[in-house]
PyMOL commands that place a pseudoatom at each C-alpha (Angstrom):
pseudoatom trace, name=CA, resn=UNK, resi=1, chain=A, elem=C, hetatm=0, pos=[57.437, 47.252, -67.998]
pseudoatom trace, name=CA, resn=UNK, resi=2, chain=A, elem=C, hetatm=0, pos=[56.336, 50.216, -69.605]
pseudoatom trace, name=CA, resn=UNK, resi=3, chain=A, elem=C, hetatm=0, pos=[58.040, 53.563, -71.153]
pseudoatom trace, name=CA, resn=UNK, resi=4, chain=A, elem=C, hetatm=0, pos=[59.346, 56.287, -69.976]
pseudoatom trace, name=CA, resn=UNK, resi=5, chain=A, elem=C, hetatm=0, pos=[56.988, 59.178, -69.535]
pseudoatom trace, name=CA, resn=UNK, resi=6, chain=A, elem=C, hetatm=0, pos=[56.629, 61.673, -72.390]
pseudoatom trace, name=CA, resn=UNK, resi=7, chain=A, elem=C, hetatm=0, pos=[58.798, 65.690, -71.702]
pseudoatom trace, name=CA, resn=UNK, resi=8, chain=A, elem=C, hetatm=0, pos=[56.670, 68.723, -72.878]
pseudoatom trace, name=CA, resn=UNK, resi=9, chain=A, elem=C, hetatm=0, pos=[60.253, 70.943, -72.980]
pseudoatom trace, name=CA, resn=UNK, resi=10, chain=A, elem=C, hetatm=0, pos=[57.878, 74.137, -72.487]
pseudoatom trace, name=CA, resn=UNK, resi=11, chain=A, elem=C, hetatm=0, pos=[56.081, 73.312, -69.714]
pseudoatom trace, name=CA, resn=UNK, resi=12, chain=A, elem=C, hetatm=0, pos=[57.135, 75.485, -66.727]
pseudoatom trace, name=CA, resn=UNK, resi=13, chain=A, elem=C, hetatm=0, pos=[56.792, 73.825, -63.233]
pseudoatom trace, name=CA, resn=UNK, resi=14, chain=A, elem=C, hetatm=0, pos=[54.514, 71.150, -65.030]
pseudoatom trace, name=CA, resn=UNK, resi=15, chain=A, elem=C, hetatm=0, pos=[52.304, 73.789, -66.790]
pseudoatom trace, name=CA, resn=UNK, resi=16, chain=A, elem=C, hetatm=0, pos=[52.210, 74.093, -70.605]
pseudoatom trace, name=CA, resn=UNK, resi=17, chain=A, elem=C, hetatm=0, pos=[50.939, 78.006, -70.953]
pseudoatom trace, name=CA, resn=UNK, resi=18, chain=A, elem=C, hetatm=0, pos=[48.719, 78.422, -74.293]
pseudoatom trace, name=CA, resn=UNK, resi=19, chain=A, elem=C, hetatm=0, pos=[50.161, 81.793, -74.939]
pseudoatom trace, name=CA, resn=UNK, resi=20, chain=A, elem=C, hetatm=0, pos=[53.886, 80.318, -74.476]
pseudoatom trace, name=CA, resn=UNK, resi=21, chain=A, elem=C, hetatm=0, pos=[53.216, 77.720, -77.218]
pseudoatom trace, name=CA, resn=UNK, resi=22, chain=A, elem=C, hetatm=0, pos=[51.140, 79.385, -80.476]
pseudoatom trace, name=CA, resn=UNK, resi=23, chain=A, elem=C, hetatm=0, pos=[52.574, 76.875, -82.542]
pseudoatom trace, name=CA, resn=UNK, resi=24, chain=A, elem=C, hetatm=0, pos=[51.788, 73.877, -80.471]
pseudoatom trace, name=CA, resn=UNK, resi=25, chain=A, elem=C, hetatm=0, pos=[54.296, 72.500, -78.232]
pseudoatom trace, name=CA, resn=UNK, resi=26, chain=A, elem=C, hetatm=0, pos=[56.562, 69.822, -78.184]
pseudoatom trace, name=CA, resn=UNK, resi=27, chain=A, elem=C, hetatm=0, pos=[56.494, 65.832, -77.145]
pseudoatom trace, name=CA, resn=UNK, resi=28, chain=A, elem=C, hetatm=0, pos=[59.783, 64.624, -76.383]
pseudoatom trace, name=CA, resn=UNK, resi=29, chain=A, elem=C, hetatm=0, pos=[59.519, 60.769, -76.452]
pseudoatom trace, name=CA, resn=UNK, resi=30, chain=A, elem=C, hetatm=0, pos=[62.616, 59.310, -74.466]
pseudoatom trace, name=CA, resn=UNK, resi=31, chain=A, elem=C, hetatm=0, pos=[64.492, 56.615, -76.811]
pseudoatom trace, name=CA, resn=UNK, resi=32, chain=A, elem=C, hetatm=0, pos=[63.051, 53.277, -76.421]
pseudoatom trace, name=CA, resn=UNK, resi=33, chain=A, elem=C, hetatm=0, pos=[65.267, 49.615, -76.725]
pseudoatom trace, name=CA, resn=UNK, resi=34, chain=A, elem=C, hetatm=0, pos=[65.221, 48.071, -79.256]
pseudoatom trace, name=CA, resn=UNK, resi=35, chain=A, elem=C, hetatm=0, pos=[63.481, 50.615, -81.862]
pseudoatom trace, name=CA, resn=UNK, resi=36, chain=A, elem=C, hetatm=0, pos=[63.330, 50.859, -85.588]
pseudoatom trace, name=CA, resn=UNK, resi=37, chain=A, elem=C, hetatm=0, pos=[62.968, 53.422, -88.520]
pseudoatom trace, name=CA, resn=UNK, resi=38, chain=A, elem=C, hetatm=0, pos=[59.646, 51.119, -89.099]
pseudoatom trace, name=CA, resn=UNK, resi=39, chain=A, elem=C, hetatm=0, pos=[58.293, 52.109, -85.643]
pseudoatom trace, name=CA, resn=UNK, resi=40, chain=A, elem=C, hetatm=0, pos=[55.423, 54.517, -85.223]
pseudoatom trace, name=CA, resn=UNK, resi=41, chain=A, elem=C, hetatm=0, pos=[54.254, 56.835, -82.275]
pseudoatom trace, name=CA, resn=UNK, resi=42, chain=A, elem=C, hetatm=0, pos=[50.944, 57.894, -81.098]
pseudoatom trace, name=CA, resn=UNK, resi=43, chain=A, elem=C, hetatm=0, pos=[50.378, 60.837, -78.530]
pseudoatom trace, name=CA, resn=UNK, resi=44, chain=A, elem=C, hetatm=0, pos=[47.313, 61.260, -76.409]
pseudoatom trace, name=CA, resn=UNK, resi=45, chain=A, elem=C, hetatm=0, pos=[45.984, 63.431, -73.965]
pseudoatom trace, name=CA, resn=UNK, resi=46, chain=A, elem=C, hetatm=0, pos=[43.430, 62.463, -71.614]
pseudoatom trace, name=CA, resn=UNK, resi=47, chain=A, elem=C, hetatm=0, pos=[43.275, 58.873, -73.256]
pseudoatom trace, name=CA, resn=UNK, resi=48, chain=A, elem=C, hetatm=0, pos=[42.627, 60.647, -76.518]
pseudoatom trace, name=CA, resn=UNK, resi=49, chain=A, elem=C, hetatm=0, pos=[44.665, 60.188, -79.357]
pseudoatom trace, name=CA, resn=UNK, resi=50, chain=A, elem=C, hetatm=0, pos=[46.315, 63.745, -80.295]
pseudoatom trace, name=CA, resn=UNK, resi=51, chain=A, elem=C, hetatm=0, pos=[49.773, 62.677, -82.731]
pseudoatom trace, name=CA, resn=UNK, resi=52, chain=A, elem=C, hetatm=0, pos=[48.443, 59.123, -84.774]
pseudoatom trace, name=CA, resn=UNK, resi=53, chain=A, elem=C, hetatm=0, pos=[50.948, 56.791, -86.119]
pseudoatom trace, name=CA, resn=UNK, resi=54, chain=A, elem=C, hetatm=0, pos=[54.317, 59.496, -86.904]
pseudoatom trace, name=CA, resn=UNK, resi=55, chain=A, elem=C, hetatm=0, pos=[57.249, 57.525, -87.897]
pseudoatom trace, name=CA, resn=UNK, resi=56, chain=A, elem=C, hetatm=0, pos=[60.034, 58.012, -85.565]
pseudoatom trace, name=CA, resn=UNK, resi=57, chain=A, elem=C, hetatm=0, pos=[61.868, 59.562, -87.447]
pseudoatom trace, name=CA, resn=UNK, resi=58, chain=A, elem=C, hetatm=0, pos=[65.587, 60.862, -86.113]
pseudoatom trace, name=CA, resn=UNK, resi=59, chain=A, elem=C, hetatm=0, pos=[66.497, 60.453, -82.506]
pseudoatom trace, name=CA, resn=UNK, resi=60, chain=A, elem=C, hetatm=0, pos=[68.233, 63.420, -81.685]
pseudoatom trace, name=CA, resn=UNK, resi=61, chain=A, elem=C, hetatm=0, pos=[70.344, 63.170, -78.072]
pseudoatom trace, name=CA, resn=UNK, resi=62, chain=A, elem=C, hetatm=0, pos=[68.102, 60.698, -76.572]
pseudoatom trace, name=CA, resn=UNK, resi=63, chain=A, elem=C, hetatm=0, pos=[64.284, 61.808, -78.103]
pseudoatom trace, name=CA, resn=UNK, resi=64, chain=A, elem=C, hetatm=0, pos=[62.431, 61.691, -81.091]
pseudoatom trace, name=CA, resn=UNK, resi=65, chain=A, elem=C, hetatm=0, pos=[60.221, 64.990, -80.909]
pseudoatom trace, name=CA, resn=UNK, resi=66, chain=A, elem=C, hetatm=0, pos=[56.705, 65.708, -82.416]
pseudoatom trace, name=CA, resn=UNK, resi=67, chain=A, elem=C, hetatm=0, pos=[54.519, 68.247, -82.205]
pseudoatom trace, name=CA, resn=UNK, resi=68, chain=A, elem=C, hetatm=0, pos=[51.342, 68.377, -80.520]
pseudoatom trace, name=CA, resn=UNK, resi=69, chain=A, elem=C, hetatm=0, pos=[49.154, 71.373, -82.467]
pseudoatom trace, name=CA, resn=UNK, resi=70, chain=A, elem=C, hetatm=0, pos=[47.764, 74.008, -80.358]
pseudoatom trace, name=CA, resn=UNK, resi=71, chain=A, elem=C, hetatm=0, pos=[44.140, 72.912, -81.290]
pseudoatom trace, name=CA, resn=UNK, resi=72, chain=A, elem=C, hetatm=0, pos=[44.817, 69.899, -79.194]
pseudoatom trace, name=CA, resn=UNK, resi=73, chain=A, elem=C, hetatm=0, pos=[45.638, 71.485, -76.204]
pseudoatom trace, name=CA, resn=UNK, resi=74, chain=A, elem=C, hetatm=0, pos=[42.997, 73.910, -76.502]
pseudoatom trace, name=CA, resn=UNK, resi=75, chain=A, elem=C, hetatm=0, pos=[40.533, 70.778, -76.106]
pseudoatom trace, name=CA, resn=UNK, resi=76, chain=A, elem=C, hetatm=0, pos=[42.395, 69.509, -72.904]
pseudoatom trace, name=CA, resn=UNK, resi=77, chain=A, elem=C, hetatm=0, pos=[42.890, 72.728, -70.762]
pseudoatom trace, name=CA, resn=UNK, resi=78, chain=A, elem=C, hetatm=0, pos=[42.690, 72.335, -67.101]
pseudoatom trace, name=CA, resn=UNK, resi=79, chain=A, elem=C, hetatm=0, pos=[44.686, 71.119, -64.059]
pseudoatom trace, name=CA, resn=UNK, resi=80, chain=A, elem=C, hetatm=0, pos=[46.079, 67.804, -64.042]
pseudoatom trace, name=CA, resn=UNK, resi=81, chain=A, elem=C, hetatm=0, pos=[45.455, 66.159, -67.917]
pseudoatom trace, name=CA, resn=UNK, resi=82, chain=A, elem=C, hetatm=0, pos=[47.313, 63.186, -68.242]
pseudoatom trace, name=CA, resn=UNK, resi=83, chain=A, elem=C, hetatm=0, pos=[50.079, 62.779, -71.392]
pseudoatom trace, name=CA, resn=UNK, resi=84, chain=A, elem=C, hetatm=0, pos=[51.233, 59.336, -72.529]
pseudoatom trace, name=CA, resn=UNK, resi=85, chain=A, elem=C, hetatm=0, pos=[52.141, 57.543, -76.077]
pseudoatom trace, name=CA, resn=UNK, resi=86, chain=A, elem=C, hetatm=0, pos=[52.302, 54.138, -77.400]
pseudoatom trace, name=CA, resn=UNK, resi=87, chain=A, elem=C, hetatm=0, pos=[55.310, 53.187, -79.410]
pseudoatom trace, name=CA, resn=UNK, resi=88, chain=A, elem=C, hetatm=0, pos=[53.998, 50.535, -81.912]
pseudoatom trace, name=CA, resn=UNK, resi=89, chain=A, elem=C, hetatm=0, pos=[57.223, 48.509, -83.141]
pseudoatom trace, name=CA, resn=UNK, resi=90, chain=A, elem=C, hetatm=0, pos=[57.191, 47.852, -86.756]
pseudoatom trace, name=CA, resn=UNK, resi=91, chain=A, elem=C, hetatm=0, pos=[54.181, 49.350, -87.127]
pseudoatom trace, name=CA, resn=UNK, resi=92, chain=A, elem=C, hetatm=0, pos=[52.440, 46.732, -84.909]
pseudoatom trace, name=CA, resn=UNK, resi=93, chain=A, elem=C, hetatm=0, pos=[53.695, 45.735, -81.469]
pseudoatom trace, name=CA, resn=UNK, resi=94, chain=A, elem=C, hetatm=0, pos=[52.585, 47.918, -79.217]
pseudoatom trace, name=CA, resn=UNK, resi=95, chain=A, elem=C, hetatm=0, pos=[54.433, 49.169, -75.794]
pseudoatom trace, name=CA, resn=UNK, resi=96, chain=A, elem=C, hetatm=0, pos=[52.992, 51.871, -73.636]
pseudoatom trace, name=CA, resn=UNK, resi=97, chain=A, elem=C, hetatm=0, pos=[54.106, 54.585, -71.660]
pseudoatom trace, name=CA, resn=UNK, resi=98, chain=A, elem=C, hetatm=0, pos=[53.844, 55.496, -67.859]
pseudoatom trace, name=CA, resn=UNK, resi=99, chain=A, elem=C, hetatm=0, pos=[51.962, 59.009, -67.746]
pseudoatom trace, name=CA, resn=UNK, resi=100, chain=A, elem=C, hetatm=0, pos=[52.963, 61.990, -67.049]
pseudoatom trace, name=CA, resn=UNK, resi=101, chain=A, elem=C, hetatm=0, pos=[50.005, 64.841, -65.671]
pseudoatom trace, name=CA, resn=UNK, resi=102, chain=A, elem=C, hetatm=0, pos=[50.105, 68.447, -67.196]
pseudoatom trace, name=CA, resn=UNK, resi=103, chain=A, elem=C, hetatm=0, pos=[48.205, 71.480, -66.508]
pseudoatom trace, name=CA, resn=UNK, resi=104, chain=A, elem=C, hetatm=0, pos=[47.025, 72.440, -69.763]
pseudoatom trace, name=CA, resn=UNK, resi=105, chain=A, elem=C, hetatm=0, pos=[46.902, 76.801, -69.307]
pseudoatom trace, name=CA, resn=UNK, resi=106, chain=A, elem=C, hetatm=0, pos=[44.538, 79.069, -71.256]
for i in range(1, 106): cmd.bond("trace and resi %d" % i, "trace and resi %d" % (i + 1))
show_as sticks, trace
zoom trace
């Protein structure tokens, strides 16, 4: 069974508009069973891997957050780019999550 999908919190109507977001924007990563503070996430968009290895860090009502920088979505704009994450518990075991499809705005 996999994750939960990813939340981009600024994403309108499933867009994430570049001018909305100069900082980057945000990957809300729904709280997993079973987790660690030894876990790690990865982010990718488009299969490729945007956030590598951040510890999880605080779960804060339900999500651990990290940022995906601006540069990355600059590289995946268009209609329809698909968002996921592994969770890799203890640093090793990994679980994946079900997608979730974006269109990236320029």
């Amino acid at each position: 069974m996999n994750l939960l999908p990813l939340v981009v919190p600024e994403a309108v109507d499933g867009v994430i508009n570049l001018k909305d977001v100069p900082d980057g924007a945000t990957a809300r990563i729904p709280e997993p069973p079973n987790h660690t503070p030894d876990d790690l996430i990865s982010v990718f968009i488009a299969d490729k891997e945007v956030v590598s290895d951040a510890p999880v860090g605080e779960w804060v009502d339900g999500f651990f957050s990290v940022n995906i920088s601006r540069v990355h979505l600059l590289e995946h704009t268009g209609p329809q780019k698909k968002f996921s994450y592994i969770i890799y518990y203890g640093g090793a075991n990994a679980s994946f999550s079900d997608p979730i499809y974006y269109h990236v705005a320029h």
